[in-house]
PDB file with SEQRES, HELIX, SHEET and CRYST1 records, atoms N, CA, C and O in Angstrom:
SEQRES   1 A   66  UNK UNK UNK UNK UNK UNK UNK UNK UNK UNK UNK UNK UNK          
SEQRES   2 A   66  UNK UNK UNK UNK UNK UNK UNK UNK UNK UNK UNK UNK UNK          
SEQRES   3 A   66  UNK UNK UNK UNK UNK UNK UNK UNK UNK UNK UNK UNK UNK          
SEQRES   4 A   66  UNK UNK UNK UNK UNK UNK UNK UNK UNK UNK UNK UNK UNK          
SEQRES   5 A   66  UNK UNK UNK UNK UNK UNK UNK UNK UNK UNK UNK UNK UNK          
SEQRES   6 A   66  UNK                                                          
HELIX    1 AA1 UNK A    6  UNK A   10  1                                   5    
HELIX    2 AA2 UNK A   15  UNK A   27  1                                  13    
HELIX    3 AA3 UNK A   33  UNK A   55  1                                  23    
CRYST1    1.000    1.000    1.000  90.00  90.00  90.00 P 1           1          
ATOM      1  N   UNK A   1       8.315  -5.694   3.149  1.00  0.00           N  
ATOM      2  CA  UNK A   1       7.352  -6.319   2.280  1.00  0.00           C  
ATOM      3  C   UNK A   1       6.047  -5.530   2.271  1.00  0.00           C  
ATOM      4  O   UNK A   1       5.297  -5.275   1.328  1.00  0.00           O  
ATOM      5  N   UNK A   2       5.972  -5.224   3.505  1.00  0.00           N  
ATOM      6  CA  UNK A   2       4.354  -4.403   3.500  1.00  0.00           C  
ATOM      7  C   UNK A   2       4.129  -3.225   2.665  1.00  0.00           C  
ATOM      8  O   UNK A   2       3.075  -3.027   2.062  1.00  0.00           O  
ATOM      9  N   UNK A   3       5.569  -2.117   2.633  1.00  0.00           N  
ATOM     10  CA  UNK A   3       5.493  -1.136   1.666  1.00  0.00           C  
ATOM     11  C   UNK A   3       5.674  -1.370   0.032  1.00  0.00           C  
ATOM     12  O   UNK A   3       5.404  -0.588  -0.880  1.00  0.00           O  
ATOM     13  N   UNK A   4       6.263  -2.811  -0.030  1.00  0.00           N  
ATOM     14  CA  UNK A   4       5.834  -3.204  -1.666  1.00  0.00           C  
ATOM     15  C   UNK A   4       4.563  -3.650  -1.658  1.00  0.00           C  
ATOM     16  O   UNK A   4       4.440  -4.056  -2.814  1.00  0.00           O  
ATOM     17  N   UNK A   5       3.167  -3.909  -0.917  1.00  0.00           N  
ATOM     18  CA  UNK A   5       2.095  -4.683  -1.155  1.00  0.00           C  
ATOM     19  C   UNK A   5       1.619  -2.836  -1.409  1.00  0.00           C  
ATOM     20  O   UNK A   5       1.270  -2.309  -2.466  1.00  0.00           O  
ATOM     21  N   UNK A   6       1.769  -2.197  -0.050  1.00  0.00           N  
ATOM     22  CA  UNK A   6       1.033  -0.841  -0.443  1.00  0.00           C  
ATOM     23  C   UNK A   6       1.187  -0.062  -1.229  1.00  0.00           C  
ATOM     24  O   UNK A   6       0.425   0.859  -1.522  1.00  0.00           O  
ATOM     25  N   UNK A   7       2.571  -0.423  -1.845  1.00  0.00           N  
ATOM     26  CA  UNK A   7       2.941   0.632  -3.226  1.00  0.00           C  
ATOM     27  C   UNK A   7       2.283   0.187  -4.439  1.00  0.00           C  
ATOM     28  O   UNK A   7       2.033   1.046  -5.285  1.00  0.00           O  
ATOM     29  N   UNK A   8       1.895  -1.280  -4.704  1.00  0.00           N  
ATOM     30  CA  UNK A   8       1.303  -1.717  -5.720  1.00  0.00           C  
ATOM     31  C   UNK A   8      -0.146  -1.951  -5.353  1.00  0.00           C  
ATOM     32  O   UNK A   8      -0.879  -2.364  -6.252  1.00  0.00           O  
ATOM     33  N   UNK A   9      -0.627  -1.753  -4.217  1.00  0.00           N  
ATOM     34  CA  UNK A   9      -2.208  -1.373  -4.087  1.00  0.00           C  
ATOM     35  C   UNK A   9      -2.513  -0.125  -4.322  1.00  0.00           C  
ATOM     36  O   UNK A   9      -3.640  -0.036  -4.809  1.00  0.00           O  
ATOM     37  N   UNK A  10      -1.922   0.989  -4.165  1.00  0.00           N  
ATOM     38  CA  UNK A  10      -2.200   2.072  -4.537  1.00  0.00           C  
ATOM     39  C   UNK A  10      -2.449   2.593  -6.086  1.00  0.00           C  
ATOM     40  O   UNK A  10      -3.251   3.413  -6.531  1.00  0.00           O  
ATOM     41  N   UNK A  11      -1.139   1.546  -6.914  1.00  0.00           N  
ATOM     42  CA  UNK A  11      -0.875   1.524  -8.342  1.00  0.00           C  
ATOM     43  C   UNK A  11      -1.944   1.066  -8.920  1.00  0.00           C  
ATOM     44  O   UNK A  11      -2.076   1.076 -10.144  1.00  0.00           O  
ATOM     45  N   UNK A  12      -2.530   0.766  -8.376  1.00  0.00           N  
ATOM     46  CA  UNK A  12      -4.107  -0.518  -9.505  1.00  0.00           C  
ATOM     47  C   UNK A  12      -4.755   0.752  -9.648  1.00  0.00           C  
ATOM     48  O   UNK A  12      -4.885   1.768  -8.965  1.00  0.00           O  
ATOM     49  N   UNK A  13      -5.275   0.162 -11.269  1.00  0.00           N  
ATOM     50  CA  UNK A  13      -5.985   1.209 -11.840  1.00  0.00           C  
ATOM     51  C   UNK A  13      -7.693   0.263 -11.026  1.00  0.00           C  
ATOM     52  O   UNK A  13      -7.872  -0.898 -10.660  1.00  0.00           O  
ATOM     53  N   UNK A  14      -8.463   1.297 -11.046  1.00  0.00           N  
ATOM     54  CA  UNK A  14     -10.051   1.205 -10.925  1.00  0.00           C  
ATOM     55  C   UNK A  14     -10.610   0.848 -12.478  1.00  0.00           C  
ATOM     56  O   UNK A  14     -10.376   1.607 -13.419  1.00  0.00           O  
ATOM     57  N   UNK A  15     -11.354  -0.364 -12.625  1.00  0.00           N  
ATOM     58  CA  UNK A  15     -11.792  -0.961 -13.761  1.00  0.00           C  
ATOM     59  C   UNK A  15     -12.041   0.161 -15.234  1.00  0.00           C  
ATOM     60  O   UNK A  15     -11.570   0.125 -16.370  1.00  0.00           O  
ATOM     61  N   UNK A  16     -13.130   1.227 -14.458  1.00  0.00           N  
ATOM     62  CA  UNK A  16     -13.373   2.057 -14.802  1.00  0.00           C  
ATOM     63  C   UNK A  16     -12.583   3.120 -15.752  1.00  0.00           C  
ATOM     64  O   UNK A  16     -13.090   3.729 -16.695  1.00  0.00           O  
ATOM     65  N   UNK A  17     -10.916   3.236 -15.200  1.00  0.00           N  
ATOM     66  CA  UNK A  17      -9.960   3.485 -15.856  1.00  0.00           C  
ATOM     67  C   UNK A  17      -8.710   2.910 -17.268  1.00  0.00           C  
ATOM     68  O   UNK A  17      -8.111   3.385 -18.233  1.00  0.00           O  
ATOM     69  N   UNK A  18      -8.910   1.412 -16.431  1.00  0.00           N  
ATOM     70  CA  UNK A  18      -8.242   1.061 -17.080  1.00  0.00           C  
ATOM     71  C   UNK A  18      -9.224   0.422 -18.372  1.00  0.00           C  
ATOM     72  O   UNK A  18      -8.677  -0.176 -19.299  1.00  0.00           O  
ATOM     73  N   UNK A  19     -10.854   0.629 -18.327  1.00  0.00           N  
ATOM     74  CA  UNK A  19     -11.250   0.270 -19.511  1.00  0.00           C  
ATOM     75  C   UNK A  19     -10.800   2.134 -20.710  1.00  0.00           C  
ATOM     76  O   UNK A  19     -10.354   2.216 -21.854  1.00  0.00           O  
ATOM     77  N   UNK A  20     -11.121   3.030 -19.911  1.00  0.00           N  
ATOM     78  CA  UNK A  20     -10.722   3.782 -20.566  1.00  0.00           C  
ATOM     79  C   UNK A  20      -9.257   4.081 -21.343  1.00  0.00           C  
ATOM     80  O   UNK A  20      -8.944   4.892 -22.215  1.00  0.00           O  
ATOM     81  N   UNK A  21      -8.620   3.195 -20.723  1.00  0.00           N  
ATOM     82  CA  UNK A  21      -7.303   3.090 -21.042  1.00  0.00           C  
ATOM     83  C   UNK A  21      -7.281   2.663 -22.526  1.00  0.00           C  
ATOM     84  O   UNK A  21      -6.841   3.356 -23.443  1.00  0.00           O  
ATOM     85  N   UNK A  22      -7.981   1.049 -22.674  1.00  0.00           N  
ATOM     86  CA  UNK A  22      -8.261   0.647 -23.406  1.00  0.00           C  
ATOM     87  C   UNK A  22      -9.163   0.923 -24.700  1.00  0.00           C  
ATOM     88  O   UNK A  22      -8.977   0.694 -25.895  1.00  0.00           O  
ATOM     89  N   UNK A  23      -9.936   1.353 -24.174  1.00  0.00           N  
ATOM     90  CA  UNK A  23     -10.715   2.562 -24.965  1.00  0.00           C  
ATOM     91  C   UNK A  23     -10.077   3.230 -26.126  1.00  0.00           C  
ATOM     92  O   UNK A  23     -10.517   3.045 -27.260  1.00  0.00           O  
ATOM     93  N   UNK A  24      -9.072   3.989 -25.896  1.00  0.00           N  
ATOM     94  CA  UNK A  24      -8.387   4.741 -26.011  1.00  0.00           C  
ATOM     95  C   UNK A  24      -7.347   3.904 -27.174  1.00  0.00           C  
ATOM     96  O   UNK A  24      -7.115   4.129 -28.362  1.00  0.00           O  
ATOM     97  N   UNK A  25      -7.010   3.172 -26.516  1.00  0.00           N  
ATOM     98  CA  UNK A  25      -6.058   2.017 -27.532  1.00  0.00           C  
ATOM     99  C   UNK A  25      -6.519   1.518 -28.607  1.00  0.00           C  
ATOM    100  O   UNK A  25      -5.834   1.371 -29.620  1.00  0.00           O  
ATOM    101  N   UNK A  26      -8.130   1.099 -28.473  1.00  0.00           N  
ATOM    102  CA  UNK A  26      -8.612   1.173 -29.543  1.00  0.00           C  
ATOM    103  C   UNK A  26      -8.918   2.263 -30.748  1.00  0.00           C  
ATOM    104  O   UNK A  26      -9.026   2.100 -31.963  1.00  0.00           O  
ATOM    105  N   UNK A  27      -9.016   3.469 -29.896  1.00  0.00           N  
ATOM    106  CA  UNK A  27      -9.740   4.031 -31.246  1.00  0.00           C  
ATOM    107  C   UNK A  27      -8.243   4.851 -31.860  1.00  0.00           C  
ATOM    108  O   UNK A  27      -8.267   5.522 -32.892  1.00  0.00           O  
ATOM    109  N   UNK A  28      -6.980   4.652 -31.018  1.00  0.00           N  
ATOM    110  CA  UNK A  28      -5.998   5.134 -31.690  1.00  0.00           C  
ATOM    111  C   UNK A  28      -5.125   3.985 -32.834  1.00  0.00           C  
ATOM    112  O   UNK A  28      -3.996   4.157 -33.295  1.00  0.00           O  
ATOM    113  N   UNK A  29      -6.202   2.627 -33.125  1.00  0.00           N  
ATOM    114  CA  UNK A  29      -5.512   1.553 -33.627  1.00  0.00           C  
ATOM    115  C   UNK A  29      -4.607   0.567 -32.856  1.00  0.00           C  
ATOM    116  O   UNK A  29      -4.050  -0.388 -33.397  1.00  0.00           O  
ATOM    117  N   UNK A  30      -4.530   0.810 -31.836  1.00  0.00           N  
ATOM    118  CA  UNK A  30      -3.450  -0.238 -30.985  1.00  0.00           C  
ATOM    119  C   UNK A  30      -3.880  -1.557 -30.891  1.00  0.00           C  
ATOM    120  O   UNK A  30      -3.318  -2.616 -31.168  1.00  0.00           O  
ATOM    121  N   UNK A  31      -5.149  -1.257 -30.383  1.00  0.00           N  
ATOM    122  CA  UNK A  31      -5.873  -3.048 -30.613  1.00  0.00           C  
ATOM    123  C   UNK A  31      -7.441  -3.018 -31.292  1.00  0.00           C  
ATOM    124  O   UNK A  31      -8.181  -2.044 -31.433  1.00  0.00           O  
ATOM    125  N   UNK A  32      -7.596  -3.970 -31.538  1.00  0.00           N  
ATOM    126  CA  UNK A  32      -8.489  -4.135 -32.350  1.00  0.00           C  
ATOM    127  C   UNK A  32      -9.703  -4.039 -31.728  1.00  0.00           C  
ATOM    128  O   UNK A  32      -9.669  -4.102 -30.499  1.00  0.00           O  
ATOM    129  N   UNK A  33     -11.358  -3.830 -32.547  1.00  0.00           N  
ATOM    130  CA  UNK A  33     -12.367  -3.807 -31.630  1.00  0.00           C  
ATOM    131  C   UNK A  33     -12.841  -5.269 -30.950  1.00  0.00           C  
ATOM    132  O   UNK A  33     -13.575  -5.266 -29.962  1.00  0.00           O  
ATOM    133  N   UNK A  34     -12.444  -6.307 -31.453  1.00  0.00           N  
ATOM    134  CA  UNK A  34     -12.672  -7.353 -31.203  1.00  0.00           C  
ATOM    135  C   UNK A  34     -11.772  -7.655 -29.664  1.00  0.00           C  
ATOM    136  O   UNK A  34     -12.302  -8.315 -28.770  1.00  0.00           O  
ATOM    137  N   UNK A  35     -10.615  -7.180 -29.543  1.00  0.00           N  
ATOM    138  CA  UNK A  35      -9.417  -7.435 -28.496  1.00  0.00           C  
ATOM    139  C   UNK A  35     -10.280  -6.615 -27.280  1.00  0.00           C  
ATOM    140  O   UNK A  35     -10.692  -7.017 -26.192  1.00  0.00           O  
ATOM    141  N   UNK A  36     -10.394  -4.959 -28.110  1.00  0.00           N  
ATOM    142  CA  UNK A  36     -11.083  -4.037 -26.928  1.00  0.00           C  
ATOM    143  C   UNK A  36     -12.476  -4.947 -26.123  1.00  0.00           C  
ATOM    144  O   UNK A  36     -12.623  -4.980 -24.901  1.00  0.00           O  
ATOM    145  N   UNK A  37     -13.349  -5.598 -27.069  1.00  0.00           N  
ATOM    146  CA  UNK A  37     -14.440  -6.177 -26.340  1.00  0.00           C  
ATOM    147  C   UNK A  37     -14.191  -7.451 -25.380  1.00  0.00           C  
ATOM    148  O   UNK A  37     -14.970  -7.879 -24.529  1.00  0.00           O  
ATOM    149  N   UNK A  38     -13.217  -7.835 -25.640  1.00  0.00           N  
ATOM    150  CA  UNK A  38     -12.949  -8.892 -25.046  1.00  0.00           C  
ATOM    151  C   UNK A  38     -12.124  -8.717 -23.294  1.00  0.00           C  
ATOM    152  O   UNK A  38     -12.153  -9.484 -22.331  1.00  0.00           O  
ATOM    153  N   UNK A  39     -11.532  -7.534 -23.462  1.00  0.00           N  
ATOM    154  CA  UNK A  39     -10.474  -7.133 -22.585  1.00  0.00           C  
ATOM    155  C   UNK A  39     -12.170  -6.454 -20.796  1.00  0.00           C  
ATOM    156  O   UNK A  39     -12.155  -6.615 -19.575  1.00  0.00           O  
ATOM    157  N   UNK A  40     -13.524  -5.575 -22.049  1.00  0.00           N  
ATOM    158  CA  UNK A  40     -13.983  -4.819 -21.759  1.00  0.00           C  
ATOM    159  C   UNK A  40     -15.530  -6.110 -20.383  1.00  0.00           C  
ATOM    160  O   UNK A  40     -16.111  -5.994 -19.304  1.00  0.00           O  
ATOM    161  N   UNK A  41     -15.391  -7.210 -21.646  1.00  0.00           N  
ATOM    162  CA  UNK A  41     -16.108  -8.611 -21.076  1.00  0.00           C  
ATOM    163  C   UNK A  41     -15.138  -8.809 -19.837  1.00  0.00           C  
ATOM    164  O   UNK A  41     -15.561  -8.217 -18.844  1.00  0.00           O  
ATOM    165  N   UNK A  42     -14.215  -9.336 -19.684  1.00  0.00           N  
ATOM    166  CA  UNK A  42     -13.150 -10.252 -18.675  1.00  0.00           C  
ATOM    167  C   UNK A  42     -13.463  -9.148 -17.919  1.00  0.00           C  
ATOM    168  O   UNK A  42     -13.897  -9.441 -16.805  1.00  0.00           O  
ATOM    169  N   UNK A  43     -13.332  -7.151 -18.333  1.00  0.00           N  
ATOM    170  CA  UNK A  43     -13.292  -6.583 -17.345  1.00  0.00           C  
ATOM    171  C   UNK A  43     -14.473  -6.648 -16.041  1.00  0.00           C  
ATOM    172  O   UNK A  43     -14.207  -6.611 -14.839  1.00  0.00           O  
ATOM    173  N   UNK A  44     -15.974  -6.765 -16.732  1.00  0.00           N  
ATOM    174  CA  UNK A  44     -16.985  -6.512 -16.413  1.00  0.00           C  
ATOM    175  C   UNK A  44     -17.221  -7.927 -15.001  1.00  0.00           C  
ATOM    176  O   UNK A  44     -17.556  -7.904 -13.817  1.00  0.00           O  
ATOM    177  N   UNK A  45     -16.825  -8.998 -15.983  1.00  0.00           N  
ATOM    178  CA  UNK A  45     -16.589 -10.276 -14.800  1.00  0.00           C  
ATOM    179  C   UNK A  45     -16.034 -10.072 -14.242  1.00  0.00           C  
ATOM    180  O   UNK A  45     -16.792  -9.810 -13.308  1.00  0.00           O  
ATOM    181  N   UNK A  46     -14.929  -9.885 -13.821  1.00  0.00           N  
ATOM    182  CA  UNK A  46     -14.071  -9.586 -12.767  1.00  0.00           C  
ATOM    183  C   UNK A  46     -14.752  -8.637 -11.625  1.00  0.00           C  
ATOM    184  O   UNK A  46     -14.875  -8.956 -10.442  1.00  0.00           O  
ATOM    185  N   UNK A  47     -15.046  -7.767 -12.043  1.00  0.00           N  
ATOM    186  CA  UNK A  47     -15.997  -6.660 -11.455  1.00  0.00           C  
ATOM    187  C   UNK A  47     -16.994  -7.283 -10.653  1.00  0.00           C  
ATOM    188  O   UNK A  47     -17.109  -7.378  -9.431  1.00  0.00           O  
ATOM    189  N   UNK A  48     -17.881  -7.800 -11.862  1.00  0.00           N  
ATOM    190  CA  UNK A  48     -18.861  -8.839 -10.930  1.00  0.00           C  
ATOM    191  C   UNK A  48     -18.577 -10.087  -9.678  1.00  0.00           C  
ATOM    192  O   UNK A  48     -19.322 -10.548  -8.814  1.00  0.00           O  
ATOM    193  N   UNK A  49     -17.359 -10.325  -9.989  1.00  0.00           N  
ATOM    194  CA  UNK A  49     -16.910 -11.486  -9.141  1.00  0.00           C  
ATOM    195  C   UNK A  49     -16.132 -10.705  -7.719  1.00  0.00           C  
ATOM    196  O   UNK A  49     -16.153 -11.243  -6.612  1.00  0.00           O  
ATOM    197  N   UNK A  50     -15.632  -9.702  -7.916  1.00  0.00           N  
ATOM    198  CA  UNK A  50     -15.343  -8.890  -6.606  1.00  0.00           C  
ATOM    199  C   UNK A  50     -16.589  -8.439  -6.386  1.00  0.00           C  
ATOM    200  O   UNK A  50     -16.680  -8.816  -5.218  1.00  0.00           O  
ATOM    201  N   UNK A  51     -17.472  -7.996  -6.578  1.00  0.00           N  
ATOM    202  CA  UNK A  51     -19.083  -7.391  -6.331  1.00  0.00           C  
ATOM    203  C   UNK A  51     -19.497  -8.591  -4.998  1.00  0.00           C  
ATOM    204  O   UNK A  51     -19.734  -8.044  -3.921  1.00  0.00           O  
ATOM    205  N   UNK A  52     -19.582  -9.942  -5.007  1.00  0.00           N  
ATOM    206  CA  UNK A  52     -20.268 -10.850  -5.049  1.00  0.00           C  
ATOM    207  C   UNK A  52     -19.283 -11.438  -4.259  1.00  0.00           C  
ATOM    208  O   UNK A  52     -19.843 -12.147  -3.423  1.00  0.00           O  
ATOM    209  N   UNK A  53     -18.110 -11.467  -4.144  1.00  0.00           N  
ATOM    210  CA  UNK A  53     -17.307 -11.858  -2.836  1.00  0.00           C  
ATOM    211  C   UNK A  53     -17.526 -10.704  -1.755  1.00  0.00           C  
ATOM    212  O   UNK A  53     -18.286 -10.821  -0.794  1.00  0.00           O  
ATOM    213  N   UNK A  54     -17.165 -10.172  -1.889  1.00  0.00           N  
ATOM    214  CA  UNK A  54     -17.591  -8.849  -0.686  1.00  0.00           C  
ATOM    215  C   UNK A  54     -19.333  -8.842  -0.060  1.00  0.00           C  
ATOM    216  O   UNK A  54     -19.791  -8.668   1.069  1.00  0.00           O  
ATOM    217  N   UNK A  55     -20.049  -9.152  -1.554  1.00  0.00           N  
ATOM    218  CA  UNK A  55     -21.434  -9.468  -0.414  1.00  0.00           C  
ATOM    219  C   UNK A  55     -21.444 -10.439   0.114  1.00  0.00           C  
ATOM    220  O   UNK A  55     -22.354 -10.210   0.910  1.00  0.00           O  
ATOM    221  N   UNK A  56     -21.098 -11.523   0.343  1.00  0.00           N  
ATOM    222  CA  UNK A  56     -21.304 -12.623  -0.039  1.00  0.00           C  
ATOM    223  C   UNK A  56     -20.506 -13.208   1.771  1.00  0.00           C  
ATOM    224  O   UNK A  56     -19.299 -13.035   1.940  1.00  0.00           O  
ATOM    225  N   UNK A  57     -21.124 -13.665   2.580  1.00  0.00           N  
ATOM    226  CA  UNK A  57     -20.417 -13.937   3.508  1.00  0.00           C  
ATOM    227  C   UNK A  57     -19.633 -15.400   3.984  1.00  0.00           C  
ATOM    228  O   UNK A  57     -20.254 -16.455   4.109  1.00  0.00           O  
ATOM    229  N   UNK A  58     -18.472 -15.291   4.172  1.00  0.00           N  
ATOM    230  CA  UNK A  58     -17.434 -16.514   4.613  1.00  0.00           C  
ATOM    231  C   UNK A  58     -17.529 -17.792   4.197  1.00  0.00           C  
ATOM    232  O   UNK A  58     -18.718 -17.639   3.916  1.00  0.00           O  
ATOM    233  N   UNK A  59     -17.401 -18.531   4.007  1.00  0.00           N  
ATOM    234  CA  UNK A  59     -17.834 -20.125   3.921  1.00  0.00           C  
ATOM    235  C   UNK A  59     -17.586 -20.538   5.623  1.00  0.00           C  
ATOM    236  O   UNK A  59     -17.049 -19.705   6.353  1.00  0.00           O  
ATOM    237  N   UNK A  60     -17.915 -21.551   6.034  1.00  0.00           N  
ATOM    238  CA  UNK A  60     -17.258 -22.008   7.385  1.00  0.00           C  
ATOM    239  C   UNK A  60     -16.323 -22.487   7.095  1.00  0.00           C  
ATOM    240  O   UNK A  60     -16.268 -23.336   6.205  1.00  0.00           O  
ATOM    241  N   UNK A  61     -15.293 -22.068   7.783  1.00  0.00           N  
ATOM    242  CA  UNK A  61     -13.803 -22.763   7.623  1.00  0.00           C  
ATOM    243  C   UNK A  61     -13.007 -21.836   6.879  1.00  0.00           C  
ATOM    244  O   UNK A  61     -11.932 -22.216   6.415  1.00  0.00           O  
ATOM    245  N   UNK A  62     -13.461 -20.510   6.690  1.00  0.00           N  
ATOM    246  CA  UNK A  62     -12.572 -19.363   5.047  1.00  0.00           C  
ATOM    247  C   UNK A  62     -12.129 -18.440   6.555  1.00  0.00           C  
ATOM    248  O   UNK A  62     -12.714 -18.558   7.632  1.00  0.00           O  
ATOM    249  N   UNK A  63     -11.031 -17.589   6.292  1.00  0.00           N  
ATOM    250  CA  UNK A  63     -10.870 -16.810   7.225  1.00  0.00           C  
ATOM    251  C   UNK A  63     -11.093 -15.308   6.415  1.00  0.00           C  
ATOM    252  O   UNK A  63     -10.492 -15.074   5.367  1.00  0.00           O  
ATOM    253  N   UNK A  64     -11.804 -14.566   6.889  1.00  0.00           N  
ATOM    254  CA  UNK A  64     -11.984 -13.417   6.513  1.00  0.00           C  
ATOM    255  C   UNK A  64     -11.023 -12.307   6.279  1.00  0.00           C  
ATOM    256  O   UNK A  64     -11.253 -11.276   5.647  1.00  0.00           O  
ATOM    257  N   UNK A  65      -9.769 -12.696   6.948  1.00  0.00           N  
ATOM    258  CA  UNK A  65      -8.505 -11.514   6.690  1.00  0.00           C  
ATOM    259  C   UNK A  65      -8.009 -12.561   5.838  1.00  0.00           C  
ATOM    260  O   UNK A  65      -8.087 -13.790   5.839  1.00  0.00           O  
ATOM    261  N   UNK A  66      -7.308 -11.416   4.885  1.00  0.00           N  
ATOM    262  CA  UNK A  66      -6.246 -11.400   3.314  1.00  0.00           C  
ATOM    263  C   UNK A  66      -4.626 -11.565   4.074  1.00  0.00           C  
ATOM    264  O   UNK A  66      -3.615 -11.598   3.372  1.00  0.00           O  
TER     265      UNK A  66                                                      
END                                                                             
């Protein structure tokens, strides 16, 4: 099990990429600019919400290992 968690942690794209991904989809017509902004928003939150767990220390009672 552990080498399927590390094979698909390694696989994640970095936000950064996979907006370029998207990027890309857009300006070749794949999705629309409206889809791209929307995909580019959810991305940015997400971002922010891992930002802000990592500073952000424990609750009492949360255990700190995943």
């Amino acid at each position: 099990m552990a080498r399927l968690r590390d094979y698909t942690t390694q696989d994640r794209e970095e936000p950064s990429e996979m907006l370029a991904n998207f990027e890309e989809m857009h300006r070749q017509g794949d999705i629309t600019r409206e889809e791209f902004r929307t995909i580019q928003s959810a991305t940015q939150h997400h971002v922010r919400d891992r930002v802000s767990d990592v500073d952000s220390p424990p609750k009492h009672g949360e255990s700190t290992v995943e």
